[in-house]
Structures are given as C-alpha cells and as structure tokens.
mmCIF file as gemmi writes it, N, C-alpha and C atoms, coordinates in Angstrom:
data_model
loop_
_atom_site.group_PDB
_atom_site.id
_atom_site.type_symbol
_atom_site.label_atom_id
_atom_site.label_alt_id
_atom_site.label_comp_id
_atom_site.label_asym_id
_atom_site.label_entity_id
_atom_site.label_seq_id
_atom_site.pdbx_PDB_ins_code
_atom_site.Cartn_x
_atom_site.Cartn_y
_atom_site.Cartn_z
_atom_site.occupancy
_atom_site.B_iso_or_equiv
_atom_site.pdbx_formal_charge
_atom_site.auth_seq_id
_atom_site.auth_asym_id
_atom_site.pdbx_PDB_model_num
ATOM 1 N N . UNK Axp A 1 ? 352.405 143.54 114.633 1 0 ? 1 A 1
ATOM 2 C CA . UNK Axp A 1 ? 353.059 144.573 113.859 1 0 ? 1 A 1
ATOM 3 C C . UNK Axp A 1 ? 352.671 144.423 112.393 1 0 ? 1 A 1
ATOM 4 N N . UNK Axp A 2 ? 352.578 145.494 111.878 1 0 ? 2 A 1
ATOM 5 C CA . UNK Axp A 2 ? 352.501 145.672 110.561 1 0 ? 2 A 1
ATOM 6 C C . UNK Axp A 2 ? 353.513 145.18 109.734 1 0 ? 2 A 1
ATOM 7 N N . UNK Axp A 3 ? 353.245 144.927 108.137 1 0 ? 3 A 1
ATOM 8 C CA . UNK Axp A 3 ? 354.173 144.725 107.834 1 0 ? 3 A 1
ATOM 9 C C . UNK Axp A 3 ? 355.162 145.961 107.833 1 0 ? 3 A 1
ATOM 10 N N . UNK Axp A 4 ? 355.23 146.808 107.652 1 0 ? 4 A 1
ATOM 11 C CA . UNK Axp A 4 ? 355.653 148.236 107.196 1 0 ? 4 A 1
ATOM 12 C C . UNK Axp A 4 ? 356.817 148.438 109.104 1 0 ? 4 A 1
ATOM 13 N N . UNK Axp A 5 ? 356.588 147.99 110.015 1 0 ? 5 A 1
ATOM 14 C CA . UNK Axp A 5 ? 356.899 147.811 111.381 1 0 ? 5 A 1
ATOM 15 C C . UNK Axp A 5 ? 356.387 148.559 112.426 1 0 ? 5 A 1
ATOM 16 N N . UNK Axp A 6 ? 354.85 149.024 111.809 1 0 ? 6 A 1
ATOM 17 C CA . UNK Axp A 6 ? 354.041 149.932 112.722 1 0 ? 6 A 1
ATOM 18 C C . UNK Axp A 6 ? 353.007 148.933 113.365 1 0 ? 6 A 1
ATOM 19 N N . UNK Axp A 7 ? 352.927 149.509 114.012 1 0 ? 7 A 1
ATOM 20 C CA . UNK Axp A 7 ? 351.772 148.545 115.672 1 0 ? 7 A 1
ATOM 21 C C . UNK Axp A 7 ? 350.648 148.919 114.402 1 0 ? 7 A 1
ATOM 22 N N . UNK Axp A 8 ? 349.696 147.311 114.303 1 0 ? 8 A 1
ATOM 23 C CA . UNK Axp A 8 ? 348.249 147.667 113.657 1 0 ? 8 A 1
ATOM 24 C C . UNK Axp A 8 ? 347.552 147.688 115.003 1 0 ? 8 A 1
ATOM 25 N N . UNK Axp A 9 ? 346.701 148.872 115.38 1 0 ? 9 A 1
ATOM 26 C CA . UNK Axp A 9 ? 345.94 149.194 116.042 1 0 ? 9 A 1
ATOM 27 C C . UNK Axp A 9 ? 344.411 149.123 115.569 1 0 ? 9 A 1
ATOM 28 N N . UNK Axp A 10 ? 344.419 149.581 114.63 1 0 ? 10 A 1
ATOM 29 C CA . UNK Axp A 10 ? 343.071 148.974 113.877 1 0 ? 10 A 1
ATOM 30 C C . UNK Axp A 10 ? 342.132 148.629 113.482 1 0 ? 10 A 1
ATOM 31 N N . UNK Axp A 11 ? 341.915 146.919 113.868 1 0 ? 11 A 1
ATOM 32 C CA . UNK Axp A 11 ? 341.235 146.133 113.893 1 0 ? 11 A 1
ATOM 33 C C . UNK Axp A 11 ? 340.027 146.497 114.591 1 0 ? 11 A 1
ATOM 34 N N . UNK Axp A 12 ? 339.004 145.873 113.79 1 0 ? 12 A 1
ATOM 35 C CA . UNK Axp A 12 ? 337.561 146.247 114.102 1 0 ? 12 A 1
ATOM 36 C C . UNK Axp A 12 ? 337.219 145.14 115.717 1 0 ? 12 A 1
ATOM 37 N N . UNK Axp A 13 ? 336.042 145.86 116.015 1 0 ? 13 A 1
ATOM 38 C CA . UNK Axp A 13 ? 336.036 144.867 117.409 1 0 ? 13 A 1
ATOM 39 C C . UNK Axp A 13 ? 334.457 143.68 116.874 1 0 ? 13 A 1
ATOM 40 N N . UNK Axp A 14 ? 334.406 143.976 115.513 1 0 ? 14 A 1
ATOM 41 C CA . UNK Axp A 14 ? 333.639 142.943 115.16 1 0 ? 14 A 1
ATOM 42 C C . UNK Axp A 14 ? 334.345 141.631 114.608 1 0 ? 14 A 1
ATOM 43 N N . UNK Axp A 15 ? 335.401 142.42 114.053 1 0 ? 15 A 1
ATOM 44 C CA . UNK Axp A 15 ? 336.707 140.534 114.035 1 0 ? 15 A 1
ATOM 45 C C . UNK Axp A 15 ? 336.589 139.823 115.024 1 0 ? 15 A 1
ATOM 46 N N . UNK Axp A 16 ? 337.05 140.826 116.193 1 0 ? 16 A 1
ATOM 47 C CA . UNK Axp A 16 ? 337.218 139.955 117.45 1 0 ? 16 A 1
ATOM 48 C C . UNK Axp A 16 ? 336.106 138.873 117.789 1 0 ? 16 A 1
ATOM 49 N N . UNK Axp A 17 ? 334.78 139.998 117.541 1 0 ? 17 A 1
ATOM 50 C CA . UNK Axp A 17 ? 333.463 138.891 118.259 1 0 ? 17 A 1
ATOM 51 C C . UNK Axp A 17 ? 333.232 137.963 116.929 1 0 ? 17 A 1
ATOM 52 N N . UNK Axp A 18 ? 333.704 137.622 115.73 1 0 ? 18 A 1
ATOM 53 C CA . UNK Axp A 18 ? 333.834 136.433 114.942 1 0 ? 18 A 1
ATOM 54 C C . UNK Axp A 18 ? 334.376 135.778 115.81 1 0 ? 18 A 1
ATOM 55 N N . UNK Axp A 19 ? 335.525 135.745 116.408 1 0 ? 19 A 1
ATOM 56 C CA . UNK Axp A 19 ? 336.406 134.97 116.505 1 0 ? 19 A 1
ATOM 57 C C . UNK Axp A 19 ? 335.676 134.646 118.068 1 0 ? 19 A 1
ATOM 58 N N . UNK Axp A 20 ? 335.454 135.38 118.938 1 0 ? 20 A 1
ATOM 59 C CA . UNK Axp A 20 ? 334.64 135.12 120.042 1 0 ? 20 A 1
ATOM 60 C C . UNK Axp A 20 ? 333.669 133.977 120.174 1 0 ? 20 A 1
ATOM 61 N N . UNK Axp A 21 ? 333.138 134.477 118.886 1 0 ? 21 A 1
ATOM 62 C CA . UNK Axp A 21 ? 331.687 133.448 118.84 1 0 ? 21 A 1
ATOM 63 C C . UNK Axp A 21 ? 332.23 132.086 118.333 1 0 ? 21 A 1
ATOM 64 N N . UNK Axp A 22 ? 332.863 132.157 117.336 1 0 ? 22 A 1
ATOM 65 C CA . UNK Axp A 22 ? 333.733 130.751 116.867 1 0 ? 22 A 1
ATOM 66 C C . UNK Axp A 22 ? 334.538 129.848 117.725 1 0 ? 22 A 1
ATOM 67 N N . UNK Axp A 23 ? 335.298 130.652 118.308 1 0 ? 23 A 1
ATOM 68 C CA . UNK Axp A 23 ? 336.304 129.514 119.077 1 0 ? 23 A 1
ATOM 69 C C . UNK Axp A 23 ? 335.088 129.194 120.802 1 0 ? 23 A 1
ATOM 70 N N . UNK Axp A 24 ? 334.628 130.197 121.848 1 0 ? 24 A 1
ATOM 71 C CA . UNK Axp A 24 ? 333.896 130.66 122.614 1 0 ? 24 A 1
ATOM 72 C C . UNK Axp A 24 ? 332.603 129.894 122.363 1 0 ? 24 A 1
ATOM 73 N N . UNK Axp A 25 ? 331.86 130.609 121.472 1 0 ? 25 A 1
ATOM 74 C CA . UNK Axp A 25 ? 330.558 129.749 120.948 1 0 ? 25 A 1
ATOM 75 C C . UNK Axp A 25 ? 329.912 131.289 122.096 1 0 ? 25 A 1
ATOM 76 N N . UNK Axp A 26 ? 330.374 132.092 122.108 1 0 ? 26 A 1
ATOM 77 C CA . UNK Axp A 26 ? 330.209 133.623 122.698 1 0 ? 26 A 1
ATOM 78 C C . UNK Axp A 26 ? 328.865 133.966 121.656 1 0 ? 26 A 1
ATOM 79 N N . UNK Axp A 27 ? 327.424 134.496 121.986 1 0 ? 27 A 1
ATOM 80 C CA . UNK Axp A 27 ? 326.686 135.003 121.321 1 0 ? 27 A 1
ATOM 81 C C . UNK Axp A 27 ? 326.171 136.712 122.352 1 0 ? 27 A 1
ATOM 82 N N . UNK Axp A 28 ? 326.132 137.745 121.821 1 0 ? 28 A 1
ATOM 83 C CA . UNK Axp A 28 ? 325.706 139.065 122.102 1 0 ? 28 A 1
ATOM 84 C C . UNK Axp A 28 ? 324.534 138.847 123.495 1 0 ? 28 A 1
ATOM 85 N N . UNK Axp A 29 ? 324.394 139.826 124.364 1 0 ? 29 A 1
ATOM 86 C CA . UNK Axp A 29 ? 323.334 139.976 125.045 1 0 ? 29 A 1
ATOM 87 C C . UNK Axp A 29 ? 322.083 140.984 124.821 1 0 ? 29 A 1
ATOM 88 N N . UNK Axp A 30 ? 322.82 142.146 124.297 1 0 ? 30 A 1
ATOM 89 C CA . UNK Axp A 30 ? 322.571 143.734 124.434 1 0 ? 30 A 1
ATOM 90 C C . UNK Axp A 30 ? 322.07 143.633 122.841 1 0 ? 30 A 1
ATOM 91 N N . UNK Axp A 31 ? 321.41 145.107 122.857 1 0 ? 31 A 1
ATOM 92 C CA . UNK Axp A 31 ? 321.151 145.359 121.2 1 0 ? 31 A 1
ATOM 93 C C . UNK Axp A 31 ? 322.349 145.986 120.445 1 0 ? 31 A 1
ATOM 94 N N . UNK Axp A 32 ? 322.607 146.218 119.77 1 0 ? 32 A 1
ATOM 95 C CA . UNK Axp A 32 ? 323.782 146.832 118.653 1 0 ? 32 A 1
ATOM 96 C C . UNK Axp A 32 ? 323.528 148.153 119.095 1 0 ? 32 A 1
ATOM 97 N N . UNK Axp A 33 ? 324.653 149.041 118.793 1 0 ? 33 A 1
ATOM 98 C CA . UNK Axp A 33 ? 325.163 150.324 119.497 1 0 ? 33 A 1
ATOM 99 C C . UNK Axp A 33 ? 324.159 151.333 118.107 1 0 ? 33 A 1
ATOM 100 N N . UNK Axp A 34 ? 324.108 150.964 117.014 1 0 ? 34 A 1
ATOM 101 C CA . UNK Axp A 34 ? 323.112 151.639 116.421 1 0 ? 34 A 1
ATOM 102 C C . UNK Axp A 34 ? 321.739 151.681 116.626 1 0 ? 34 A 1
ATOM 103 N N . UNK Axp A 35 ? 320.882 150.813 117.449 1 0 ? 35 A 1
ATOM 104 C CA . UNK Axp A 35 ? 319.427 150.923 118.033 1 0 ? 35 A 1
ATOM 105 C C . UNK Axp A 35 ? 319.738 151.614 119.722 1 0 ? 35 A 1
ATOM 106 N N . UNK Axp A 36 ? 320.695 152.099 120.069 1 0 ? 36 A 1
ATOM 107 C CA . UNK Axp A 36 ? 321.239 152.323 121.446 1 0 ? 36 A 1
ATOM 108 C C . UNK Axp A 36 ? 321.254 154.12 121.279 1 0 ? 36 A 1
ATOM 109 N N . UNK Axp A 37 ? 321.828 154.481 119.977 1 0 ? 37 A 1
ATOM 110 C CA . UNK Axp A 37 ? 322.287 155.984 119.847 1 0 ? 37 A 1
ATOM 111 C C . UNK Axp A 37 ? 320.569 157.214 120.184 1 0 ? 37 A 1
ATOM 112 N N . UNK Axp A 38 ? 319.423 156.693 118.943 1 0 ? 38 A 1
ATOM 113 C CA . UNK Axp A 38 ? 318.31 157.424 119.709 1 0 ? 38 A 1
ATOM 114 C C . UNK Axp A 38 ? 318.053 157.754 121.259 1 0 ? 38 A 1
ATOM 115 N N . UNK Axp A 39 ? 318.178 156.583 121.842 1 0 ? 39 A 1
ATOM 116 C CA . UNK Axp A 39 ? 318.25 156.733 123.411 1 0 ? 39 A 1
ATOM 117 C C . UNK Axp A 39 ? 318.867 157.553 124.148 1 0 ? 39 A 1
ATOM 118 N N . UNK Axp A 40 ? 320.201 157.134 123.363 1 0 ? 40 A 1
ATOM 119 C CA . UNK Axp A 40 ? 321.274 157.849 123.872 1 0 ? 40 A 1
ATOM 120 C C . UNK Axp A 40 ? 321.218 159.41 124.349 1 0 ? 40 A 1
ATOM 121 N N . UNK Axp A 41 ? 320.542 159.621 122.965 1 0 ? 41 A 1
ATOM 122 C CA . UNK Axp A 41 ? 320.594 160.9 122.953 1 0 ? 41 A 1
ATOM 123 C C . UNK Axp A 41 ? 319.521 161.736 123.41 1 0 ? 41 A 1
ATOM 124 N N . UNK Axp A 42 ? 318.269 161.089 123.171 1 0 ? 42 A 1
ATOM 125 C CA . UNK Axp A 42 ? 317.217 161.498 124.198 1 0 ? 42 A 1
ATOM 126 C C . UNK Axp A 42 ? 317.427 162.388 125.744 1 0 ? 42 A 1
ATOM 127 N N . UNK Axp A 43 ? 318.301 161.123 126.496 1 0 ? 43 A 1
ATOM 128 C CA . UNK Axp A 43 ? 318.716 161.131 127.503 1 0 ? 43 A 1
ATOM 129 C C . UNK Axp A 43 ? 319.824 162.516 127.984 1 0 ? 43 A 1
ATOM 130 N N . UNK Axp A 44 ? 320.705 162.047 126.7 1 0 ? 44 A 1
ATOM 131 C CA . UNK Axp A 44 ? 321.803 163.42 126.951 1 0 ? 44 A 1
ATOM 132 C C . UNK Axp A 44 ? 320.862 165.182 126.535 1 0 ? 44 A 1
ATOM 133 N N . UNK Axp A 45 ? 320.111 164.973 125.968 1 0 ? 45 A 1
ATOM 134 C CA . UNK Axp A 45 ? 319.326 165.954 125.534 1 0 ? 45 A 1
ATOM 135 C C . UNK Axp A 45 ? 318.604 166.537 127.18 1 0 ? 45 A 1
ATOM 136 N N . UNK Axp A 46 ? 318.09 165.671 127.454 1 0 ? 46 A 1
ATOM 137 C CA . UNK Axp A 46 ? 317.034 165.485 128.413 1 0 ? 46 A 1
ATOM 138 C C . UNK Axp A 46 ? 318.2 166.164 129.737 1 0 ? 46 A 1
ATOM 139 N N . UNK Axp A 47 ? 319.163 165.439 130.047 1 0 ? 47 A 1
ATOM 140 C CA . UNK Axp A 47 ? 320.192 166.069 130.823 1 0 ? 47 A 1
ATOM 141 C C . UNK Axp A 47 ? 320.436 167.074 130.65 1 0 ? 47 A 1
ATOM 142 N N . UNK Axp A 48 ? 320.868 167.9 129.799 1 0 ? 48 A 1
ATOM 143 C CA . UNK Axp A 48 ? 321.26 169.124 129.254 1 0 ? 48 A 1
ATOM 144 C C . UNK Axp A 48 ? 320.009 170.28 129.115 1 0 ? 48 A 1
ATOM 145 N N . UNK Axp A 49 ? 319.156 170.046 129.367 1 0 ? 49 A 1
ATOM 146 C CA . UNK Axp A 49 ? 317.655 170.477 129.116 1 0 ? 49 A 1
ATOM 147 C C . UNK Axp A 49 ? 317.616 171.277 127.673 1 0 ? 49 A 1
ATOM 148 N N . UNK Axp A 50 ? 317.979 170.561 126.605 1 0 ? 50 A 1
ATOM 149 C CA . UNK Axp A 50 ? 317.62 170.982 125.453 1 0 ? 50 A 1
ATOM 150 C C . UNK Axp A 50 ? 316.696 169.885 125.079 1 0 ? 50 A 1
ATOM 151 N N . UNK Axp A 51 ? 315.753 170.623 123.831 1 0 ? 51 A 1
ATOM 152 C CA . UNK Axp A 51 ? 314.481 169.671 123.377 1 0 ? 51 A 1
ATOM 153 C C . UNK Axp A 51 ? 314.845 169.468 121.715 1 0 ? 51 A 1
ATOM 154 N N . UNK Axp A 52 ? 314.672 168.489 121.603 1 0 ? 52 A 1
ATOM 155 C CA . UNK Axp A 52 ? 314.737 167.579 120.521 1 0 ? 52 A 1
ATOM 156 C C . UNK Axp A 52 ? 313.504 168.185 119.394 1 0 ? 52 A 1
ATOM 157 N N . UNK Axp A 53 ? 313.888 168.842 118.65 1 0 ? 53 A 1
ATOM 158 C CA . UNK Axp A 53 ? 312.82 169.148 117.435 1 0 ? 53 A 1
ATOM 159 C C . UNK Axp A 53 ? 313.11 168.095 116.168 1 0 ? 53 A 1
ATOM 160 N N . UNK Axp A 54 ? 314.19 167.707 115.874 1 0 ? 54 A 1
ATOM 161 C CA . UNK Axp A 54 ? 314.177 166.329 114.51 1 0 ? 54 A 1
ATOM 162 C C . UNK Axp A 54 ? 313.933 165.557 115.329 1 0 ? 54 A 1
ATOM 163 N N . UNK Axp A 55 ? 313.162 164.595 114.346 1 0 ? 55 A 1
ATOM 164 C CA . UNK Axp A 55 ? 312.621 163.31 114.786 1 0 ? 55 A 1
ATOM 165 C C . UNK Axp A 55 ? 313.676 162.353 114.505 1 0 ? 55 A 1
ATOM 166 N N . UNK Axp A 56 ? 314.516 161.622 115.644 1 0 ? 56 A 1
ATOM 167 C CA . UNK Axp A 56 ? 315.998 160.643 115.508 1 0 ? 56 A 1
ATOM 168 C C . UNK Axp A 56 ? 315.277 158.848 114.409 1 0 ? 56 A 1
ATOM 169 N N . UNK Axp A 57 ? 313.795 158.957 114.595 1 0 ? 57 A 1
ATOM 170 C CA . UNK Axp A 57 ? 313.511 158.01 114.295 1 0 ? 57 A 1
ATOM 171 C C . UNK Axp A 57 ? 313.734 157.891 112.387 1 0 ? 57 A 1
C-alpha cells in the first residue's frame, strides 16, 4: 500500500528482474521487447495482408 492507502500497482517489471537477478543470480534468455517490436509487426502486417511502406529499421 501506498502511503496515501492506495494499492501501488505500479512498479516497473525491471525492479523486479534487479531483484531477480540479485537474490536468484536469474540472468535474461530472450532479446529485450524493443529488438522484438520490428518483428512483431512485420508479422502482424503480414497477417492482416497490409504492406509495410516505412522502413521500422
């Protein structure tokens, strides 16, 4: 709870993986969700059969 007496909802989920990797000794497998989004969208493009004229790169 907040101080104020509201639920902190919040919190980033990169605190968490500090704390993951610290106490855990937890290190990432995957690439970061920002080298993931080009793809992403390729794909959803590609599904949808629309064509990509900006270059995402």
């Amino acid at each position: 709870m907040a101080p104020a007496g509201r639920p902190v909802a919040n919190y980033t989920v990169k605190a968490e993986a500090l704390r993951a990797r610290k106490l855990l000794g937890w290190t990432p497998m995957q690439s970061m969700l920002q080298d993931e989004i080009p793809e992403i969208v390729k794909e959803e493009a590609h599904t949808h059969d629309l064509s990509l004229e900006v270059s995402l790169e």
